[in-house]
VOFI-200901 format. One line per 2 residues: number of its first residue (from 1); their letters; for each residue x negated, y, z negated of C-alpha. Coordinates in nm, 2 decimals. Example, Ala and Ser with C-alpha at 12.3 -4.5 7.8 and 13.67 -1.06 7.14 Angstrom:
BEGIN
1) AS) -1.23 -0.45 -0.78  -1.37 -0.11 -0.71
//
This chain:
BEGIN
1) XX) -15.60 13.27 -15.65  -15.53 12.93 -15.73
3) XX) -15.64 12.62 -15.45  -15.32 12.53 -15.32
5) XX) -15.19 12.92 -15.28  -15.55 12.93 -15.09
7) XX) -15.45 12.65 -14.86  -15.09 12.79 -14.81
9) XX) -15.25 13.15 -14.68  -15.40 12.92 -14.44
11) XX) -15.16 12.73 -14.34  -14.93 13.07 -14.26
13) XX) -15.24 13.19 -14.09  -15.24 12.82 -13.88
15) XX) -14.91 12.84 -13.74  -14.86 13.21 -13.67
17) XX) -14.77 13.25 -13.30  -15.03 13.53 -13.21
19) XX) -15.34 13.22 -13.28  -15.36 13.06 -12.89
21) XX) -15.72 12.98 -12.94  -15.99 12.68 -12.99
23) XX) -16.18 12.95 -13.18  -15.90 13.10 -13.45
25) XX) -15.93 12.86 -13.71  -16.11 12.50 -13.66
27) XX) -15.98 12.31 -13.92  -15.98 11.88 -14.01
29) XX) -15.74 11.67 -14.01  -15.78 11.61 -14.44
31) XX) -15.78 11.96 -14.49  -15.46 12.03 -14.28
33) XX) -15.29 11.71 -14.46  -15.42 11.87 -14.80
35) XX) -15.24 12.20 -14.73  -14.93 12.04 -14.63
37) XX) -14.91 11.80 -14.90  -14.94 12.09 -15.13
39) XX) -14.62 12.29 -15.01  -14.46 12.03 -14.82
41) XX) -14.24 11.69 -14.86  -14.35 11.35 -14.71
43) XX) -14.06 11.23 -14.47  -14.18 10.87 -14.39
45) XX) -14.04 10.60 -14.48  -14.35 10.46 -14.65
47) XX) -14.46 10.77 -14.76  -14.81 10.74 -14.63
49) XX) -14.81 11.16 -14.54  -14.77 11.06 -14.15
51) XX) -14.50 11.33 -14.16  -14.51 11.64 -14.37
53) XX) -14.23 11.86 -14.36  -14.27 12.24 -14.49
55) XX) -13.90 12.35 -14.46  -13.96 12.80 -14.36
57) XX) -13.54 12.85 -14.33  -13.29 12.60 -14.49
59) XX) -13.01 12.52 -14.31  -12.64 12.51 -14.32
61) XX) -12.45 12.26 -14.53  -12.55 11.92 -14.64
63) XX) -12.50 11.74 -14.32  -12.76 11.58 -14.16
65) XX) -12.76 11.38 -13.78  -12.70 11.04 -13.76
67) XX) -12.95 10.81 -13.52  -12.84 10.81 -13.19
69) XX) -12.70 11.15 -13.25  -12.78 11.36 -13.00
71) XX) -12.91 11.71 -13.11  -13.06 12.03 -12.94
73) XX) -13.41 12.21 -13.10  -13.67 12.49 -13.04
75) XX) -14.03 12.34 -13.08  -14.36 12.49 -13.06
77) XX) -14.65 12.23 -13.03  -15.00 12.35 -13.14
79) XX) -15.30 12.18 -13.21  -15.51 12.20 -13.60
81) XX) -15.70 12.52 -13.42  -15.40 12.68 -13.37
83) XX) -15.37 12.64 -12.99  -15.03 12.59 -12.85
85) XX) -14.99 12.33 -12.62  -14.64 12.30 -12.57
87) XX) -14.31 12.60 -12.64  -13.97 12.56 -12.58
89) XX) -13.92 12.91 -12.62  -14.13 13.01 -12.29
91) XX) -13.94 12.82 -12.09  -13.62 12.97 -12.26
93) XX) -13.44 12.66 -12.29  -13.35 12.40 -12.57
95) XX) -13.45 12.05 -12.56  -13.17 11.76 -12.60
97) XX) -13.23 11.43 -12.70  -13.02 11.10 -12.90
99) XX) -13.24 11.12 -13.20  -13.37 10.75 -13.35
101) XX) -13.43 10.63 -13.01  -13.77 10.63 -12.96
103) XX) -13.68 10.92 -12.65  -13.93 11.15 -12.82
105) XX) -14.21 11.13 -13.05  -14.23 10.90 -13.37
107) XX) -14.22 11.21 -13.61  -13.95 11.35 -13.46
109) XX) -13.73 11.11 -13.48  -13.81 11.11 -13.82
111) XX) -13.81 11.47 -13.93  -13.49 11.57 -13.73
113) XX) -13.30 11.32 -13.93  -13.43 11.52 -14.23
115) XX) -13.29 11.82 -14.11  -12.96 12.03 -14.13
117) XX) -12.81 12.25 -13.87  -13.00 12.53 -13.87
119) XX) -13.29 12.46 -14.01  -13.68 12.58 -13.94
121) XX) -13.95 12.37 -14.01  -14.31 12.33 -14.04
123) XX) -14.45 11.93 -13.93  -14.78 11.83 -13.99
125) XX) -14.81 11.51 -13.80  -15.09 11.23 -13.79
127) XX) -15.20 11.06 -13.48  -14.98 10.76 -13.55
129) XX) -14.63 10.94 -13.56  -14.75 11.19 -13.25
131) XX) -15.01 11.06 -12.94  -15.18 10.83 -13.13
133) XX) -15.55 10.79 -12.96  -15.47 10.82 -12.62
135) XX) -15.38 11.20 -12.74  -15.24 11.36 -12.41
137) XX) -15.52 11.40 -12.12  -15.57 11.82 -12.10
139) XX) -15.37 11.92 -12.38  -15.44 11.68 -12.66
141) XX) -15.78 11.54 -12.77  -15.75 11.19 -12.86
143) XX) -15.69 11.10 -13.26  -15.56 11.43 -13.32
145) XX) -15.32 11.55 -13.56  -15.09 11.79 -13.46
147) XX) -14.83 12.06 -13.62  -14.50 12.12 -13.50
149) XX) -14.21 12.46 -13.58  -13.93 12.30 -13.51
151) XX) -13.54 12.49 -13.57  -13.23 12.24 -13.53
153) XX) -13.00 12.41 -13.30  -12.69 12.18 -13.31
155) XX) -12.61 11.81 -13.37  -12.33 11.61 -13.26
157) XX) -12.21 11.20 -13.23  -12.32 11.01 -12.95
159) XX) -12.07 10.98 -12.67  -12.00 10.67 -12.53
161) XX) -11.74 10.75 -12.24  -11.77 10.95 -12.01
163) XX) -11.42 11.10 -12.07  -11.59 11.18 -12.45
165) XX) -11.30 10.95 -12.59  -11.52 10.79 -12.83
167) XX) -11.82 10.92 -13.07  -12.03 10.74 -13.23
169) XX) -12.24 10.83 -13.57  -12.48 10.52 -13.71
171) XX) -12.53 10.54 -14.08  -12.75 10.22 -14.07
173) XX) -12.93 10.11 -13.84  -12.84 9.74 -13.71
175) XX) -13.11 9.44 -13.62  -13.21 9.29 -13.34
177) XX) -13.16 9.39 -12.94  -12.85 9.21 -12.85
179) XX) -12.50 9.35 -12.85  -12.22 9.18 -12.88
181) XX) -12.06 9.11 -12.51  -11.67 9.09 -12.37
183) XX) -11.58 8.74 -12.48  -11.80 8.75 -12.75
185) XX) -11.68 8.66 -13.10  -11.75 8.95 -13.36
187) XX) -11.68 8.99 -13.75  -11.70 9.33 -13.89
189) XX) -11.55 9.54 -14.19  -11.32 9.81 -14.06
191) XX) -11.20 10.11 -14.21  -10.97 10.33 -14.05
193) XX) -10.84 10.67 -14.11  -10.58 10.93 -13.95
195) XX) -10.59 11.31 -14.12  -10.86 11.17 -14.42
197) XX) -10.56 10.91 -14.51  -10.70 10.57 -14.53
199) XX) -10.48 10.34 -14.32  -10.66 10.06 -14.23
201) XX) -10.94 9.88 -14.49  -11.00 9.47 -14.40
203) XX) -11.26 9.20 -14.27  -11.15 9.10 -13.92
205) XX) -11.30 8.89 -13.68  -11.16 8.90 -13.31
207) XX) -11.23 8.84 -12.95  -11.44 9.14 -12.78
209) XX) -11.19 9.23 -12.54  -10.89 9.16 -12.73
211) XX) -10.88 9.32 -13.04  -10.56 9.48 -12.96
213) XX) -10.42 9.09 -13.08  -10.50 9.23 -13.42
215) XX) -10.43 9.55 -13.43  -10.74 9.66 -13.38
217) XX) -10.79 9.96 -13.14  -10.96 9.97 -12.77
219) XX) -11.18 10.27 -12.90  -11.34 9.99 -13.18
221) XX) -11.32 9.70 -12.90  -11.55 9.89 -12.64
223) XX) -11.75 10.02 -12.92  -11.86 9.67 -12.99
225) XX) -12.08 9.60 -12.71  -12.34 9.92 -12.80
227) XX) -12.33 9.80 -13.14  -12.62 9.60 -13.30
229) XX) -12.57 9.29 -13.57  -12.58 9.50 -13.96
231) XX) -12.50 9.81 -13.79  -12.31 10.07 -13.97
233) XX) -12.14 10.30 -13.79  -11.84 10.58 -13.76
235) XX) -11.64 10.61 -13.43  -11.41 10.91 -13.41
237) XX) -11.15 10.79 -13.11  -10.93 11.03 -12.91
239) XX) -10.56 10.88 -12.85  -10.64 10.71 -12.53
241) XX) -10.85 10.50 -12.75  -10.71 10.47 -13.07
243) XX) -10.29 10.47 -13.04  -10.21 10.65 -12.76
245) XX) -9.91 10.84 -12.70  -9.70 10.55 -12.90
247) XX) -9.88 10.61 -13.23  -9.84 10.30 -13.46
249) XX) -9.58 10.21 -13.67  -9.72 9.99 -13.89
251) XX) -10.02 10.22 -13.99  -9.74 10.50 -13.98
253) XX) -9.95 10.72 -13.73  -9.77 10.97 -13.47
255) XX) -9.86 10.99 -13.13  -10.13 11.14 -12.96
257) XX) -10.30 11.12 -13.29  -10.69 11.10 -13.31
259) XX) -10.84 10.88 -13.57  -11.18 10.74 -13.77
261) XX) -11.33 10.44 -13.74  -11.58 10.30 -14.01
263) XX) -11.72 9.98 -13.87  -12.01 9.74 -14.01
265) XX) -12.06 9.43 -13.76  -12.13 9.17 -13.98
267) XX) -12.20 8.89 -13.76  -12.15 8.79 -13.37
269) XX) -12.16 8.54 -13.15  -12.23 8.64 -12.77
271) XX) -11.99 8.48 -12.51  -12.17 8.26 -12.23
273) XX) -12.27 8.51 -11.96  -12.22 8.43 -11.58
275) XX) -12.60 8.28 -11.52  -12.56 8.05 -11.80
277) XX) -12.21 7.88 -11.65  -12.16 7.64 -11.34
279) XX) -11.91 7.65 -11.12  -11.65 7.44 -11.28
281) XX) -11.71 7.61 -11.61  -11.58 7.96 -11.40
283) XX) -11.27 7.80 -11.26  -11.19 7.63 -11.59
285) XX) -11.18 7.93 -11.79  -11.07 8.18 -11.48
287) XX) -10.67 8.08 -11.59  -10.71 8.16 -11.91
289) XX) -10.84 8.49 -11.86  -10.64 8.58 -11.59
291) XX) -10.31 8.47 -11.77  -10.48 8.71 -12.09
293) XX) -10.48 9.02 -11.84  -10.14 8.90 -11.70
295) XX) -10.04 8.94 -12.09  -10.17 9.32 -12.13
297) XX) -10.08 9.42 -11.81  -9.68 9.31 -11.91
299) XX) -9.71 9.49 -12.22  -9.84 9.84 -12.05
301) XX) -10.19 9.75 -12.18  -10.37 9.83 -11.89
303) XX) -10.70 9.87 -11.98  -10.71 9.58 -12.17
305) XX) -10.59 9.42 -11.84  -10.85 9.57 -11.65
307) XX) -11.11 9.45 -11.89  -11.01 9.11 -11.85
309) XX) -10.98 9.08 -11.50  -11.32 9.27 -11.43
311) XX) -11.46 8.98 -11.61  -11.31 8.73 -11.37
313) XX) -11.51 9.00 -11.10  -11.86 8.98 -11.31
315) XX) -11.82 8.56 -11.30  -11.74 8.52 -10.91
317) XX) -11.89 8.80 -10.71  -12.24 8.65 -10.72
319) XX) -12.13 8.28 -10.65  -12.17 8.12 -10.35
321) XX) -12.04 7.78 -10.39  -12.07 7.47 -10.23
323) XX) -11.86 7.34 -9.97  -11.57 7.54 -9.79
325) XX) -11.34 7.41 -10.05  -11.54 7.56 -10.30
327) XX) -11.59 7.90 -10.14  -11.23 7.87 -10.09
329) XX) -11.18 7.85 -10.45  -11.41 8.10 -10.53
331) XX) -11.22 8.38 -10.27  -10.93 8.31 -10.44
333) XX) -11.04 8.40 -10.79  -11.16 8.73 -10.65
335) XX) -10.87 8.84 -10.44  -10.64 8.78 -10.74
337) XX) -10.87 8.98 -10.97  -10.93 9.27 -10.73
339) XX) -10.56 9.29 -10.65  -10.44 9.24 -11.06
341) XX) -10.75 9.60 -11.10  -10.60 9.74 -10.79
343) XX) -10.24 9.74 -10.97  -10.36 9.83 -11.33
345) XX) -10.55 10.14 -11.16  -10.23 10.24 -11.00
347) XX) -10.01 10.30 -11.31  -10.37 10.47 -11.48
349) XX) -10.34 10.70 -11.21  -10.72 10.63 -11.10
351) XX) -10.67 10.62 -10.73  -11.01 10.62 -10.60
353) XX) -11.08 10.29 -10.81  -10.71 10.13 -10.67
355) XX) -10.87 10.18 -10.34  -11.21 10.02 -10.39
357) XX) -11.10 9.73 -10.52  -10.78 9.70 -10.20
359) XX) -11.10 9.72 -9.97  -11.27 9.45 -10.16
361) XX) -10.97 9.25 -10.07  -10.95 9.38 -9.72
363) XX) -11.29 9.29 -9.65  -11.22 8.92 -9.67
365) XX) -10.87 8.94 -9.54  -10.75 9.18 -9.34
367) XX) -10.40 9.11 -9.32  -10.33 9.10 -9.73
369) XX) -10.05 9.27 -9.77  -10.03 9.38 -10.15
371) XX) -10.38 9.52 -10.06  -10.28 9.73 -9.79
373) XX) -9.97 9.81 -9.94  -10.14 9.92 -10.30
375) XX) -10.40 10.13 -10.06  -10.11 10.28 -9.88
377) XX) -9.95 10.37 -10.23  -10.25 10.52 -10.37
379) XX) -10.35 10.69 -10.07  -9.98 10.85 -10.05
381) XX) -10.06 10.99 -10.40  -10.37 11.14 -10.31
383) XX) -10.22 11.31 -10.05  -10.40 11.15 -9.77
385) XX) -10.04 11.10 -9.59  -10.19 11.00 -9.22
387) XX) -10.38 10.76 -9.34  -10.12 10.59 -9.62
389) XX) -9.86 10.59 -9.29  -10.13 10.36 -9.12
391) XX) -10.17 10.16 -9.42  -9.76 10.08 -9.45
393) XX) -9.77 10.04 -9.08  -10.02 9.75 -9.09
395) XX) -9.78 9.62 -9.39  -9.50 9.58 -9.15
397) XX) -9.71 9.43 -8.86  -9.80 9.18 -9.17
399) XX) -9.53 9.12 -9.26  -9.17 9.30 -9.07
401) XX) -8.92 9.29 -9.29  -9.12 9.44 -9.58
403) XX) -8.86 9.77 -9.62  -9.04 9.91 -9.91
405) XX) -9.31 9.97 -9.63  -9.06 10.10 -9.42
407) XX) -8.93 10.35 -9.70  -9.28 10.44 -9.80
409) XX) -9.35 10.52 -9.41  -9.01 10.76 -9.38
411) XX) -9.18 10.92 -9.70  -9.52 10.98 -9.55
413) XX) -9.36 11.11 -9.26  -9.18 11.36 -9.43
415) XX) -9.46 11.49 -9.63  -9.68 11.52 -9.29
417) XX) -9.36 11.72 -9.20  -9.38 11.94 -9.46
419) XX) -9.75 11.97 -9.50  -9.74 12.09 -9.10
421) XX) -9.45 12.38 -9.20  -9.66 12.50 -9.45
423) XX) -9.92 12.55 -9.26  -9.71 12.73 -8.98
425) XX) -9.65 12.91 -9.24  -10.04 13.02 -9.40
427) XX) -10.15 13.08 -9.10  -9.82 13.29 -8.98
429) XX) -9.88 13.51 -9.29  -10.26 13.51 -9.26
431) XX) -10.22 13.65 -8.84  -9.91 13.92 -8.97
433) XX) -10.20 14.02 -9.18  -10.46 14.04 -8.96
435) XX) -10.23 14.22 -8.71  -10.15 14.48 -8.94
437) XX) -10.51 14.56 -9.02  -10.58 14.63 -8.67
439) XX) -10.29 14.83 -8.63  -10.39 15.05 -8.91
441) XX) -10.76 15.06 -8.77  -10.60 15.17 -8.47
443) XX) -10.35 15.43 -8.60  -10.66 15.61 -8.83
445) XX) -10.90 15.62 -8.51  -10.62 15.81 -8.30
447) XX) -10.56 16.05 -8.60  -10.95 16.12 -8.64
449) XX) -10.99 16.14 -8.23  -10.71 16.42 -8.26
451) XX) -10.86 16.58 -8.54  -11.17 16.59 -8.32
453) X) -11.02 16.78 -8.01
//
């Protein structure tokens, strides 16, 4: 038998699952990085046999995750003596993680990227790429190299909404660790596709926040900020993101449509953030900005609105000001920008935030009226009647002849109304039911009494 089919015997013999002990099969770290080297492939970048991959089941397709993806695998851990110090499997559960982040160790990041769905590997993995020489106090001995079976369950894009509107999949890695903020000035290369068709293929530069100014969708504008300067990336955007329920007629896409992104940001330029302006810096851009929301909000934009007037909200909250004139000034600038989110959040339907942001407003003046008014509405739609009655009340001790109020209070009262009749109702049904029972309970212990005598 040849040298390197010796070392592979061993090697089989090293990572079989029934070896759990110091004693199975002592073995150095050279000898364990000449096995692999026979049989395996060097995944590190610089190829100095950190990593050693031995691939036991090929996967599925040619696809391989992305960094940042975040992907699911089975791992067993054991040392070069073939002790286990770690299983997935025992505890019957996968392990998640956004791969390339430096979550987990070095040579997993690195291998995992090497890998395609469904695939079963064999690591070897020097001290450098795993605990280094720490090792891991009862489990690891420091310096050690250590092997890995790993299987890659699933893969898929990073998310970056909650409402999973917008995935992301980095093809290269960008430099640096600043992103690109709203305000910030950004030139990338765009390509964008709908159903594999390539639609969109320019360099742009544009205003993070506004993009939409060029035709450039929200999904790519709120991508920007988790994006790093030479990054290459792929956004797949859902329609509340991409072209909604309009579609676009210039890139001739229907509605409700969802579309790719290909994006490489070239170059940016961060806007100034709220500790690096004074006062009078605030105020002279606030009109701008506000006018900019004022603009989206118009043109049934609103979360471009919202963006802008939440930046109005970031610059003013945490200023203090000067002077009553100044505070002044400064309460101003925040009751207009609460009240502006307040009414964006009503036609998004997103009542819980319309509220917040009317109690912000409330807070410092009690007697606004659009606040409680906007409250009232959203409360009204949330089906809190009693308490969007009280809310139109106050409106009209505000301000009397307000006879939307009035309407909305003849509304609430009706609903209460109605909400009281059905539960007549319920509970009339529920005690006919109940009654019955007990007269069949009754009926059937008379029978069996008489059956008795």
């Amino acid at each position: 038998m040849r040298h390197n089919d010796m070392l592979f015997m061993v090697l089989i013999l090293l990572t079989h699952k029934q070896m759990t002990t110091d004693q199975d099969l002592p073995m150095d770290s050279q000898s364990a990085t000449a096995m692999f080297a026979a049989k395996g492939l060097d995944v590190t970048p610089n190829k100095d046999q950190g990593v050693i991959k031995i691939v036991k089941c090929p996967g599925l397709g040619a696809e391989q995750p992305m960094i940042g993806d975040r992907v699911t695998v089975h791992y067993t851990g054991k040392l070069l003596t073939g002790k286990t110090f770690d299983c997935s499997r025992d505890r019957k559960e996968p392990f998640c993680f956004n791969v390339g982040r430096g979550q987990v160790l070095k040579a997993w990041d690195i291998c995992v990227l090497s890998m395609q769905k469904g695939e079963a590997c064999t690591l070897l993995c020097k001290p450098d790429y795993a605990y280094g020489p720490p090792g891991n106090p009862d489990k690891i001995p420091p310096n050690s190299s250590v092997i890995f079976e790993m299987e890659l369950v699933n893969f898929e894009g990073e998310l970056l909404t909650d409402d999973s509107g917008i995935m992301r999949r980095i093809k290269v890695k960008g430099d640096g660790y600043t992103n690109p903020n709203d305000g910030a000035s950004v030139d990338v290369h765009l390509e964008g596709r709908c159903a594999g068709r390539l639609f969109d293929c320019r360099d742009v530069s544009f205003i993070v926040g506004e993009a939409e100014d060029r035709g450039i969708p929200l999904g790519v504008d709120r991508a920007m900020d988790k994006m790093q300067r030479g990054e290459h990336c792929v956004l797949y955007l859902k329609p509340k993101y991409a072209f909604g329920s309009e579609g676009s007629a210039v890139y001739k896409i229907g509605p409700d449509e969802d579309v790719v992104y290909e994006v490489i940001l070239k170059d940016f330029q961060r806007a100034k953030e709220s500790w690096e302006m004074d006062l009078k810096e605030k105020l002279e851009i606030f009109v701008g900005v506000k006018h900019k929301g004022n603009q989206y909000f118009k043109a049934g934009r609103y979360l471009q609105a919202v963006i802008q007037y939440q930046r109005i909200v970031s610059w003013f909250e945490m200023e203090c000001g000067t002077g009553l004139e100044q505070q002044k000034k400064i309460q101003e600038c925040l009751l207009t920008a609460h009240l502006n989110l307040a009414l964006c959040f009503l036609r998004l339907k997103e009542f819980s935030q319309v509220v917040d942001n009317c109690n912000k407003v409330i807070e410092c003046d009690e007697s606004n009226e659009k606040a409680l008014y906007r409250r009232g509405e959203a409360r009204l739609l949330r089906n809190e009647f009693n308490l969007a009655r009280a809310d139109f009340q106050q409106v009209l001790l505000v301000n009397p002849s307000n006879r939307a109020a009035r309407a909305q209070i003849s509304i609430c009262q009706t609903k209460i109304k109605e909400h009281h009749e059905q539960d007549k109702r319920t509970y009339a049904n529920m005690f006919k039911k109940f009654a019955e029972r007990d007269a069949k309970v009754c009926c059937n212990s008379k029978l069996l009494s008489r059956k008795g005598l």
